[in-house]
N, C-alpha and C positions, 0 to 999 in steps of 0.2 A: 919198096912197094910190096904190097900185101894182095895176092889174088883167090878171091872162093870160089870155088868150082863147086855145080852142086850136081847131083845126079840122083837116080835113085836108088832107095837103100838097098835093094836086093843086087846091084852092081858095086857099091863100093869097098866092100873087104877085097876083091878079085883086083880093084884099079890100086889100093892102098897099096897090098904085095908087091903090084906091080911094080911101079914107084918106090918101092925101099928096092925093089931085085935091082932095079937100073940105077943103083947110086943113091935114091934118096935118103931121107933121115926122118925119123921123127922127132919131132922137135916138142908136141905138147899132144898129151891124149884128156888135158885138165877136163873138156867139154864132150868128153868122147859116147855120152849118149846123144850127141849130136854132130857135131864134128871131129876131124882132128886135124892137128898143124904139121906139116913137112916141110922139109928144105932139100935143094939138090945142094951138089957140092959148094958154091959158091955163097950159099948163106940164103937163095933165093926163097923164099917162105911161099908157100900155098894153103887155104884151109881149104879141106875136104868135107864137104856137108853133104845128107844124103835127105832126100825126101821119101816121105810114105812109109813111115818103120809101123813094121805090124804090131 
């Protein structure tokens, strides 16, 4: 299973760090002027999308 999270863009560099500091991974930045892909340790996938980039 695949989950998008989306938030806005002026929070998500701060939640991304966060998520690698607590174990995650990154897994693809292929689309990273829009989103990017993580994993926690289990291989669990999340994409990271941000809305309203100035």
């Amino acid at each position: 299973m695949l989950v998008d999270v989306w938030m806005p863009h002026d929070q998500a560099e701060a939640r991304v760090a966060a998520a690698i500091a607590a174990g995650g991974r990154l897994v693809s930045d292929e689309h990273a002027s829009a989103w990017l892909t993580l994993a926690d340790a289990e291989d669990s996938e999340v994409d990271v999308a941000w809305m309203g980039r100035d």
